[in-house]
Every structure is written in C-alpha cells, then in structure tokens.
C-alpha positions as YAML, in Angstrom:
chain: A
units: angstrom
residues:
- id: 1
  name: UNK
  ca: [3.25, -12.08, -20.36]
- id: 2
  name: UNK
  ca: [2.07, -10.30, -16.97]
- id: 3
  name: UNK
  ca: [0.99, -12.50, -14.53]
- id: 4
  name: UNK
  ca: [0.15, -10.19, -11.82]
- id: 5
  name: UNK
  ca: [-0.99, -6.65, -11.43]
- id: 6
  name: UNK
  ca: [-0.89, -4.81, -8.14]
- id: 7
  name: UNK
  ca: [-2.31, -1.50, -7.20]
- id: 8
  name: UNK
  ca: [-1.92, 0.79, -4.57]
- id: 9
  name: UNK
  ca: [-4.83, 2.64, -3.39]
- id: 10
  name: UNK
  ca: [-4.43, 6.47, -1.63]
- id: 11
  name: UNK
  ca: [-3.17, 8.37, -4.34]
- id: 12
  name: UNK
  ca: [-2.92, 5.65, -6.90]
- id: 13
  name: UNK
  ca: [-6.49, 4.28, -7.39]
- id: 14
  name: UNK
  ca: [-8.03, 6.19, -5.24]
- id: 15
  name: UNK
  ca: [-8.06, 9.66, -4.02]
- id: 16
  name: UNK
  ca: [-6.36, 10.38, -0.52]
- id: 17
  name: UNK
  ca: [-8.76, 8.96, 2.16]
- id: 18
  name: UNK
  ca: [-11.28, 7.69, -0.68]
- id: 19
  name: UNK
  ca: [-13.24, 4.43, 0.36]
- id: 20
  name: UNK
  ca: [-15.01, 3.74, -3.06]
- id: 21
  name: UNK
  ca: [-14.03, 1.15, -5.92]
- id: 22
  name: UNK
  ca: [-16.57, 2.03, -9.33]
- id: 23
  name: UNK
  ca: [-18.27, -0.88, -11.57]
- id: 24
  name: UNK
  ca: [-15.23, -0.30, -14.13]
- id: 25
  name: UNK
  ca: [-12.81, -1.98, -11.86]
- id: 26
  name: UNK
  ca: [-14.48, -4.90, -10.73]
- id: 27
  name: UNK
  ca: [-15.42, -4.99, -14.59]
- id: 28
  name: UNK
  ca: [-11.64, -4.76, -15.67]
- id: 29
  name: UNK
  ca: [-10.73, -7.16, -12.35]
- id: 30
  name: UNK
  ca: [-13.16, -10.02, -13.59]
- id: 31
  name: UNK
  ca: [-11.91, -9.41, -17.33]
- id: 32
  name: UNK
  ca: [-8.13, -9.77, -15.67]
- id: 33
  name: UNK
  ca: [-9.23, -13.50, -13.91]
- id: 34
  name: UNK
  ca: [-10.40, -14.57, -17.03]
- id: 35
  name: UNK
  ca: [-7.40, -14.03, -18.85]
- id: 36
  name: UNK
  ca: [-5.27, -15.51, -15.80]
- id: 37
  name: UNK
  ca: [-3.70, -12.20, -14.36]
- id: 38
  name: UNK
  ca: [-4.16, -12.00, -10.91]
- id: 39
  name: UNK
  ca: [-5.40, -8.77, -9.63]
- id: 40
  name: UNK
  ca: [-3.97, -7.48, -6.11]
- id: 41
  name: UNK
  ca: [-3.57, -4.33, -4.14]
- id: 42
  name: UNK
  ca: [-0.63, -3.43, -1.79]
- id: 43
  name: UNK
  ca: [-1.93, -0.41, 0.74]
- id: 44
  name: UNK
  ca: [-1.60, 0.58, 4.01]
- id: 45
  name: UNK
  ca: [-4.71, -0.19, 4.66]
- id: 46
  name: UNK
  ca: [-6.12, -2.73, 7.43]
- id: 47
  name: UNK
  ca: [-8.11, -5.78, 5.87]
- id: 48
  name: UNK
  ca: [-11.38, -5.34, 6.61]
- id: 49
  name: UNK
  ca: [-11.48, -2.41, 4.95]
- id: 50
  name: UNK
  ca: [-9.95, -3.60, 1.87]
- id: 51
  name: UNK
  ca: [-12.74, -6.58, 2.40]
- id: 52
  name: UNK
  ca: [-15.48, -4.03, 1.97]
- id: 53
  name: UNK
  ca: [-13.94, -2.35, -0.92]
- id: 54
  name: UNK
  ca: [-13.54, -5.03, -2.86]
- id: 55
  name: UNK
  ca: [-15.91, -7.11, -1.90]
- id: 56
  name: UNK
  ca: [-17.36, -9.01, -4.78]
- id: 57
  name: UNK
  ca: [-13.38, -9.74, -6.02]
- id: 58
  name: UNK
  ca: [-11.95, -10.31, -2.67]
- id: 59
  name: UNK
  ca: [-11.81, -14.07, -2.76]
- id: 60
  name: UNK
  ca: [-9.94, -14.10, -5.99]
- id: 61
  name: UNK
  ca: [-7.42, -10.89, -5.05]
- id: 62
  name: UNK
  ca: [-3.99, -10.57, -3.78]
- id: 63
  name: UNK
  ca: [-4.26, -8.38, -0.65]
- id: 64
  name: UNK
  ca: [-0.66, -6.72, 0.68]
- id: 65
  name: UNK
  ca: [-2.30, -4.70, 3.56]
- id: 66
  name: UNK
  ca: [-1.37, -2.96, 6.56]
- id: 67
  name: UNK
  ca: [2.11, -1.49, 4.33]
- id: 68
  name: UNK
  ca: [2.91, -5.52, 3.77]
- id: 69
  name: UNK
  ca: [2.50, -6.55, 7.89]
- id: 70
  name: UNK
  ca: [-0.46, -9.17, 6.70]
- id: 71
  name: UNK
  ca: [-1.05, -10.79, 3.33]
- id: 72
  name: UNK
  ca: [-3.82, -12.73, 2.10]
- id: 73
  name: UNK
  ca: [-3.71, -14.25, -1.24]
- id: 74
  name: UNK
  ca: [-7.65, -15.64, -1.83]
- id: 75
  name: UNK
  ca: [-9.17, -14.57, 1.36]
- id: 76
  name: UNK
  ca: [-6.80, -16.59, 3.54]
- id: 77
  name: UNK
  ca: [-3.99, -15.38, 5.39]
- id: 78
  name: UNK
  ca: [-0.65, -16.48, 4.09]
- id: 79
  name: UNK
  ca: [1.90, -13.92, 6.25]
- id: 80
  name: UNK
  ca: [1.52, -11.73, 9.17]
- id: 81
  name: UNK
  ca: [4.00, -10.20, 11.04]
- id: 82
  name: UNK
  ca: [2.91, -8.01, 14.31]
- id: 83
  name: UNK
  ca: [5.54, -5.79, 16.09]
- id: 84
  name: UNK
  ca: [6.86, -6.74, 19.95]
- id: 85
  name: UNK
  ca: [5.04, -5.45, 22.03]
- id: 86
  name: UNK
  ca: [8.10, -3.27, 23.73]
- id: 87
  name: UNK
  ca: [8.60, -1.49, 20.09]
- id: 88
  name: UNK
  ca: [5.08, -1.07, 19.70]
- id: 89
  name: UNK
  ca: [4.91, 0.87, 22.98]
- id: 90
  name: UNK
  ca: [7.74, 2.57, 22.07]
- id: 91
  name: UNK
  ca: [6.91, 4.50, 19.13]
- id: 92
  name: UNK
  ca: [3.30, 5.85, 20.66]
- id: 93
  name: UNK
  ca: [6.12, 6.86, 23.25]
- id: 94
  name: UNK
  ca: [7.92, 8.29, 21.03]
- id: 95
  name: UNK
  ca: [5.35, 10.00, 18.76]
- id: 96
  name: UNK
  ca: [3.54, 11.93, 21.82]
- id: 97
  name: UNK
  ca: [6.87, 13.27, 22.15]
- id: 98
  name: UNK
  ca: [6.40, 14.91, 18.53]
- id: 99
  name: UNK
  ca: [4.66, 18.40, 18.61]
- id: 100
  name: UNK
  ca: [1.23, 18.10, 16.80]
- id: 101
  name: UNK
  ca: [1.79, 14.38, 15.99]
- id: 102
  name: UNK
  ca: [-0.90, 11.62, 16.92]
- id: 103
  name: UNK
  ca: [-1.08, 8.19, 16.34]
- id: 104
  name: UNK
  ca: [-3.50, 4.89, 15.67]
- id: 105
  name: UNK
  ca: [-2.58, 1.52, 16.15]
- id: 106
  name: UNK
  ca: [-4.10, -1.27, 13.47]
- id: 107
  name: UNK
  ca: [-3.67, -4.71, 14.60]
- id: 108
  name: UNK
  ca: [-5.17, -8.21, 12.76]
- id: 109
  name: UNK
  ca: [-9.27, -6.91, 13.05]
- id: 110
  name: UNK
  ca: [-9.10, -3.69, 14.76]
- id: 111
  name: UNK
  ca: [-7.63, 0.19, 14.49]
- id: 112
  name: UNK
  ca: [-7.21, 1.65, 17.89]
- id: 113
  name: UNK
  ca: [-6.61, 5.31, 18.73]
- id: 114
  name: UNK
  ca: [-6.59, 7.45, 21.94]
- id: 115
  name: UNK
  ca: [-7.91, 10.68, 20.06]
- id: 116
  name: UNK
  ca: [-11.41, 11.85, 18.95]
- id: 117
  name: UNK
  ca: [-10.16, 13.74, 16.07]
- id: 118
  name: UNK
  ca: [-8.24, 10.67, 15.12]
- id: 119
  name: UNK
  ca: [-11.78, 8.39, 15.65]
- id: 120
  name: UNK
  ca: [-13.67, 10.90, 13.46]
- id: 121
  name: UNK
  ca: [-10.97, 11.01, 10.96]
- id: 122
  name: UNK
  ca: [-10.36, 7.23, 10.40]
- id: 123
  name: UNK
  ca: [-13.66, 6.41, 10.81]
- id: 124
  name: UNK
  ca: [-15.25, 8.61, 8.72]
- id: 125
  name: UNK
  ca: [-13.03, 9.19, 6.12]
- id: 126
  name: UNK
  ca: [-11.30, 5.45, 5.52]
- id: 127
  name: UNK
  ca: [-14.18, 3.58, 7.05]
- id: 128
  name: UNK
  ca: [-12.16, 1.51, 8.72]
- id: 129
  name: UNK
  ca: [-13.08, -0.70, 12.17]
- id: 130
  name: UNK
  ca: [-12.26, 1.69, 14.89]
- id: 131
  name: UNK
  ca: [-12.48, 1.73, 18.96]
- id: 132
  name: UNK
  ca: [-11.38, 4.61, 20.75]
- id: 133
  name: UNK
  ca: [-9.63, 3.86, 23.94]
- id: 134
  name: UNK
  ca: [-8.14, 6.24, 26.76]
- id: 135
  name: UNK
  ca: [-4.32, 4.85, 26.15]
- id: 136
  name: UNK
  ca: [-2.60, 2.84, 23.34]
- id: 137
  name: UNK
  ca: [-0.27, 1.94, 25.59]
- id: 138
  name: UNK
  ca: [-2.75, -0.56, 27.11]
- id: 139
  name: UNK
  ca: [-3.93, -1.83, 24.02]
- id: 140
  name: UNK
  ca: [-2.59, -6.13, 24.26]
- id: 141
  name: UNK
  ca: [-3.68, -7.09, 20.92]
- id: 142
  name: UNK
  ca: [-0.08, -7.26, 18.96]
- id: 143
  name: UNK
  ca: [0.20, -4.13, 16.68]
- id: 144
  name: UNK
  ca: [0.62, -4.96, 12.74]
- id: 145
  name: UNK
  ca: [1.16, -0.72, 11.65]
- id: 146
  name: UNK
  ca: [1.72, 2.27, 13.95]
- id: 147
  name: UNK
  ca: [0.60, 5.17, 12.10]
- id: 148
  name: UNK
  ca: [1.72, 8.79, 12.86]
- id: 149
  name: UNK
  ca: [-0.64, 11.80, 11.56]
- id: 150
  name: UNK
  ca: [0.34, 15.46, 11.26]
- id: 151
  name: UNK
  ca: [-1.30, 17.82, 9.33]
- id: 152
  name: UNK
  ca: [1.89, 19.03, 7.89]
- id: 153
  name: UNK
  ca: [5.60, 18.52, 7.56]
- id: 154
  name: UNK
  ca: [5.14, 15.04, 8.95]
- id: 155
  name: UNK
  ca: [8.52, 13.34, 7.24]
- id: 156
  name: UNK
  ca: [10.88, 16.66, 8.48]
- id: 157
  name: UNK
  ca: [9.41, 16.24, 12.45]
- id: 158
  name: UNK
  ca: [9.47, 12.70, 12.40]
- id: 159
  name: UNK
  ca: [12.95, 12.10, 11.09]
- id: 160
  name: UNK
  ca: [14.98, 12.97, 13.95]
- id: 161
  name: UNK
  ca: [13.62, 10.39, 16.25]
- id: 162
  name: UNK
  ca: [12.37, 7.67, 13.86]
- id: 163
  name: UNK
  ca: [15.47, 7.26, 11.23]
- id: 164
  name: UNK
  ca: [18.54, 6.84, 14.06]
- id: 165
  name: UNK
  ca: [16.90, 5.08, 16.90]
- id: 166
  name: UNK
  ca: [14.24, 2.85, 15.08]
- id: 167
  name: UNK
  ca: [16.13, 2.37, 11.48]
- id: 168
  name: UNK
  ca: [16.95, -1.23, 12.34]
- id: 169
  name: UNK
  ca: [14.19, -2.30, 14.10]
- id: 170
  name: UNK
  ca: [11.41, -1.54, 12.31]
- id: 171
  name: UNK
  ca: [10.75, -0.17, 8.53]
- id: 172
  name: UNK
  ca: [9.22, 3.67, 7.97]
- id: 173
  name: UNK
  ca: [7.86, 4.71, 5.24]
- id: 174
  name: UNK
  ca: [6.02, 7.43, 3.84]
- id: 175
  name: UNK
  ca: [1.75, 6.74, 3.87]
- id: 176
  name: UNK
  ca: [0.70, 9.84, 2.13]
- id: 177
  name: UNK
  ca: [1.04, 13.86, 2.87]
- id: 178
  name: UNK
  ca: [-0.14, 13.49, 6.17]
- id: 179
  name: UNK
  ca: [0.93, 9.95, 7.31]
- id: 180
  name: UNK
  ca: [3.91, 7.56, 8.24]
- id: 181
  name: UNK
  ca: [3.33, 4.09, 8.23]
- id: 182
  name: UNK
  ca: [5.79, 1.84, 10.67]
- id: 183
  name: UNK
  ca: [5.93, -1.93, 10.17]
- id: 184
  name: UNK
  ca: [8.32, -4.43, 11.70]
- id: 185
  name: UNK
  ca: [11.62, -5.06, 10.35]
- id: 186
  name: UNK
  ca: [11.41, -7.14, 7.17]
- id: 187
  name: UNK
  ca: [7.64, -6.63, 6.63]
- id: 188
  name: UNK
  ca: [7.19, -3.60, 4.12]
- id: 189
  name: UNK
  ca: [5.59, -3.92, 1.48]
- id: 190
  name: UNK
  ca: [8.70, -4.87, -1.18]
- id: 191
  name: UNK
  ca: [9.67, -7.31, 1.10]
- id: 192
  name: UNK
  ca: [5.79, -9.03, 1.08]
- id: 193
  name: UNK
  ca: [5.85, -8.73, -2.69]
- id: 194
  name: UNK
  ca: [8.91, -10.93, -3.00]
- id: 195
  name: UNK
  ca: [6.94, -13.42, -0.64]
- id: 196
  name: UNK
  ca: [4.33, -13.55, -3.01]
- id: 197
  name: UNK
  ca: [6.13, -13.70, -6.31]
- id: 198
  name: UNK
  ca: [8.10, -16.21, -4.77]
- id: 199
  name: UNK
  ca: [4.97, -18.47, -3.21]
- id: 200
  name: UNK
  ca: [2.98, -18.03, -6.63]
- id: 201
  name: UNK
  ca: [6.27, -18.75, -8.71]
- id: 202
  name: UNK
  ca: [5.79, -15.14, -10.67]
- id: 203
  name: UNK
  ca: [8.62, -13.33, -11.41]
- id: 204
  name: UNK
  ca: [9.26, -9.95, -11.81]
- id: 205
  name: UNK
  ca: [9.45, -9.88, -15.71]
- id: 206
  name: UNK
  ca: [5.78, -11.15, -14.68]
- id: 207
  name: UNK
  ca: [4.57, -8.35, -12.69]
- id: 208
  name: UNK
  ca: [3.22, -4.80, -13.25]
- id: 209
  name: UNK
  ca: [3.00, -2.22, -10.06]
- id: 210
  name: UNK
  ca: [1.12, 1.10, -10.07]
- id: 211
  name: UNK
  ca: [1.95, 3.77, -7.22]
- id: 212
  name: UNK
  ca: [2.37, 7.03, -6.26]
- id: 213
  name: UNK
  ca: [4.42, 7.50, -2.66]
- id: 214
  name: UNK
  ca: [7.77, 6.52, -0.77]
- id: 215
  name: UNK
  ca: [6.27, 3.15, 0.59]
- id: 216
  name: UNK
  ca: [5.29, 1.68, -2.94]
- id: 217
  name: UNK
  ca: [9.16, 1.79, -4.19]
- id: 218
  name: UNK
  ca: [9.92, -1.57, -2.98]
- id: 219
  name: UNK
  ca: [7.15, -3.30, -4.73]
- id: 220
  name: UNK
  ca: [7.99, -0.54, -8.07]
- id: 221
  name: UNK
  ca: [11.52, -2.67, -8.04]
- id: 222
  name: UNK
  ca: [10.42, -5.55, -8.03]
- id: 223
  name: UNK
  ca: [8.13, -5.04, -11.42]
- id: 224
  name: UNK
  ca: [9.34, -5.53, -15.08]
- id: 225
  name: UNK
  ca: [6.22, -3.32, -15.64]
- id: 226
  name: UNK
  ca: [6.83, -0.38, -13.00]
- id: 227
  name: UNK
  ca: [4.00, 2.62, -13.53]
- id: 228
  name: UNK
  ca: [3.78, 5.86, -11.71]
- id: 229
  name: UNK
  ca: [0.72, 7.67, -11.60]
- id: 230
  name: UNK
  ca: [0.68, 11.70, -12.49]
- id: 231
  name: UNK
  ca: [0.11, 12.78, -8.82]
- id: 232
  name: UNK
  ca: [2.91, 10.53, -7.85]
- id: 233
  name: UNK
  ca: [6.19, 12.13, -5.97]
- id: 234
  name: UNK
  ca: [9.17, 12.97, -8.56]
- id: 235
  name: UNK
  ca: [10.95, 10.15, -6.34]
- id: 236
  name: UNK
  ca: [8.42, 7.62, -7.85]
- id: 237
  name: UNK
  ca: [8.40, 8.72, -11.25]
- id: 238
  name: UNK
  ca: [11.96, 8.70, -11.70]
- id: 239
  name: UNK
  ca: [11.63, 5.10, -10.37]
- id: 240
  name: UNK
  ca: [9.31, 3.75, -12.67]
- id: 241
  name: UNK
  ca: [9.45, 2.45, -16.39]
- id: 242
  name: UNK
  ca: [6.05, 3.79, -17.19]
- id: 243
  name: UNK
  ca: [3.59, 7.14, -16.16]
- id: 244
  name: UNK
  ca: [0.13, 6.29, -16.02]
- id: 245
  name: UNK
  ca: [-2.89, 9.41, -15.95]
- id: 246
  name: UNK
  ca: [-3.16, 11.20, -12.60]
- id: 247
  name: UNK
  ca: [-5.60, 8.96, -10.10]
- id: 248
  name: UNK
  ca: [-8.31, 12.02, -10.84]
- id: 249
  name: UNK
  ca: [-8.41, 10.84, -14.19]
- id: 250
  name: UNK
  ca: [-8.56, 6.82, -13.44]
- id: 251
  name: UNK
  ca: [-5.03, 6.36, -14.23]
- id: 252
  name: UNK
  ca: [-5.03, 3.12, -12.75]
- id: 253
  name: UNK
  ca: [-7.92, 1.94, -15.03]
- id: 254
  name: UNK
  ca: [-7.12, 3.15, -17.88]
- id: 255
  name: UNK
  ca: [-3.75, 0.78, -17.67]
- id: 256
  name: UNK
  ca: [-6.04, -2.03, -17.00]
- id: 257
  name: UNK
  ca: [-8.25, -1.53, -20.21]
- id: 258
  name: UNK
  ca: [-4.46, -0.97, -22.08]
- id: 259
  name: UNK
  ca: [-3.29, -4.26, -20.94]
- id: 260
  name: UNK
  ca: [-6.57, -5.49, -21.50]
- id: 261
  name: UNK
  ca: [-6.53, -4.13, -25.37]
- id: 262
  name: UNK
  ca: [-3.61, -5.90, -25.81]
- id: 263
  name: UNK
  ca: [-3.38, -8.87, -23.91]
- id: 264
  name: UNK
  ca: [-1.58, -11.70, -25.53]
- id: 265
  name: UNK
  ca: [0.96, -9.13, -27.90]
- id: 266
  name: UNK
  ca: [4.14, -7.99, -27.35]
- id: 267
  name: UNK
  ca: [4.36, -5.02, -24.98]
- id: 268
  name: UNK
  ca: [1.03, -5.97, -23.80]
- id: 269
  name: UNK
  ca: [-0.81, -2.95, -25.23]
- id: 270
  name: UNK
  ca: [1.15, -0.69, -23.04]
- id: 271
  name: UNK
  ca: [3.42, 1.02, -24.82]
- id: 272
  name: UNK
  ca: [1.80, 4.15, -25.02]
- id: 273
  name: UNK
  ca: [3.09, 5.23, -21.10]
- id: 274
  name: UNK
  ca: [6.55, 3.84, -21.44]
- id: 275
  name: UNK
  ca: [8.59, 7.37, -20.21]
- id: 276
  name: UNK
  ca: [10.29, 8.63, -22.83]
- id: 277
  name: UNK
  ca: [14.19, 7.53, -22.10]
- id: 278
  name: UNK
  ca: [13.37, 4.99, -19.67]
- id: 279
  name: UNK
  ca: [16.25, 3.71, -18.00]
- id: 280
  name: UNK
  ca: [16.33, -0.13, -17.86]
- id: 281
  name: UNK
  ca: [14.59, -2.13, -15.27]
- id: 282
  name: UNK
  ca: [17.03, -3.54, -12.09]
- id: 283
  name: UNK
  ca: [15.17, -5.92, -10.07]
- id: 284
  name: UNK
  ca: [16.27, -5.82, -6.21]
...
C-alpha cells in the first residue's frame, strides 16, 4: 500500500520555470488525504514559493524544498540545514570565477542575487521572494542553496572547480538545463527523504517518487514505486521502475488518477507504466 507520494516540480509537474498548479491536482491531492496517502513535493525551490503554489494543500503536504536544505511536513519546519558562512562565500567566489556563470543565494525567507538579469529572471519567471543587493558576499542571513545559472553547458564549466575542491563539503547536483543547485553536506534531497520516511515511520516499499533530473535520484532510490517522467534524462529513466507521460502531457497527474483508480488492489492501479524489463528495486 503507498503511503506517500512525492513530486518534483521543474520538469516533472511542471514545465521548466512554471509557477502554476491546475484544479486537477489539488482535486487528485484532496482525493490522496482522504484515502491516507500523503502528498509531498521535493524541489529546489525556496518555501514561500512552494506556499503560494500550493496553497489551499499546504498545511496537509510534505514540503522537501530548497534541494532537501529545509523540510516542512504540515506547515511546520521539521529540518533545516544552512551552509557556514565561509563555504557559502566561497562558492559565489568561486562561481564569478566561471565565464558566463551567475549566481543567487536562497536562505530560510529570502532569494538574494547581485544581478538584474538574475532579479528579472527569478522573479518573474519562478515568482519567488527576491531582493537584489550590490554583493552576495555581504549577504549575513545563513545560505540554505547556492544556485549557479548559465545559459548553456552549465555541468561541463562547473565541474572542474565544484567536483574536486567542494565534493566533501557540500552536495551538487544538477537543478535543470540551466542550473546547479549546492546544498550542505548531508542535506540533498535523498538524504531529507530518509528523514522523513524515517520520522513518519514509511518505508520505502511505502513510497512512490516522480522526477526527471540528476538531483531527484536520491529520493528515486529510496521508492518501491520509482517513476520517470518522458522528458526525464536517460540517467533517470534507467533509474526508475516505472515511465510516466512527458510533464507536457500531465504525466504526473495522470499517475495520481492511476493510483487513484486503483487504490486498495494489488499493484495499485499502476501497472500500466511499469518499464518493460524493469530491473528490481535496491533501496540505498
């Protein structure tokens, strides 16, 4: 029986950059809470923004944000784990030192960045809560994610400085085409998961995960029920139990109304996207 069923959001339920959650799923979420599954997303998003998404389920959601840095489990904060400040500094450092790279800080309430084109972009496009300031460096609010932006070829630039000098100090993972996300040591998203599971006493055999990049294969492990979406990376569907319809198509809803269909049977109504030749589940 699934217990829990967690979503990612940019390029899972949502397109890239989207910032809008349709009737359907709040439909499918309340449908979910009366059958007892809790409903959750895991994103790199920050939490107010989530807030607004989801507003008339947020109280009764799982919430992995900022790439599993803070974690609210009915509107109150159960983990949250900001950066040093020294690391912090170093990687906007580090990524001005990157040709065509910027960066944006999100702490607990607030996304800072030093660049207009960043403001317009995160602003605009995510509507998240933004303040542009002249330097990140003097930002003193303790940094949750450090985000680096290029327009192109961001994991190829970024890998010679981030993977030998910051691999043990902080975890990197892939936020979309254009984005990295950077989270201290022990707070990714897999590793907030098992918090969860652990606090709510579900295990994996319990859990369903739908995602699409790099930074949703720790949660994907940790998932009896692991789906890909059709946009995902090859990486991620060769990782996964299960494809799900491209996020253009609702792929992430149309495995709610499936689990839905056949809540309380064997399989849970979801048989239909098991890949063919699965390989068997290992749980990490």
């Amino acid at each position: 029986m699934i217990k829990m069923f967690l979503t990612d959001l940019d390029g899972t339920l949502l397109p890239e950059g989207g910032s809008k959650v349709t009737l359907p799923y709040f439909e499918a979420i309340r449908a979910f809470q009366n059958q007892g599954i809790l409903f959750g997303v895991s994103t790199g998003r920050q939490i107010a923004n989530i807030r607004r998404m989801f507003d008339p389920v947020f109280d009764d959601m799982i919430v992995i944000g900022e790439n599993g840095a803070c974690v609210l489990y009915k509107g109150k904060e159960i983990f949250c784990a900001p950066m040093s400040k020294e690391d912090s500094r170093g990687l906007i450092e580090d990524t001005r030192k990157l040709p065509d790279c910027l960066c944006f800080h999100d702490t607990r309430h607030m996304c800072y960045v030093e660049s207009e084109f960043m403001y317009g972009l995160i602003k605009n496009q995510f509507g998240y809560d933004v303040t542009l300031v002249d330097d990140l460096l003097k930002v003193e609010e303790p940094c949750l994610k450090h985000t680096v932006y290029r327009e192109s070829a961001i994991e190829k630039v970024t890998a010679p400085v981030f993977q030998p000098k910051w691999r043990k100090r902080v975890d990197v993972a892939g936020g979309g085409s254009k984005y990295l996300d950077i989270v201290a040591v022990g707070s990714d998203k897999g590793t907030s998961l098992k918090r969860v599971q652990k606090q709510l006493g579900i295990s994996p055999e319990e859990t369903l995960v739908i995602g699409d990049n790099l930074n949703d294969l720790g949660t994907l492990a940790l998932a009896r029920y692991s789906f890909a979406v059709g946009n995902a990376r090859e990486e991620v569907k060769e990782a996964c139990s299960y494809l799900a319809p491209d996020n253009r198509h609702d792929g992430v809803l149309e495995v709610m109304k499936a689990l839905l269909a056949g809540y309380g049977q064997k399989g849970e109504g979801l048989g239909r996207f098991k890949k063919n030749g699965s390989k068997p589940y290992i749980f990490t």
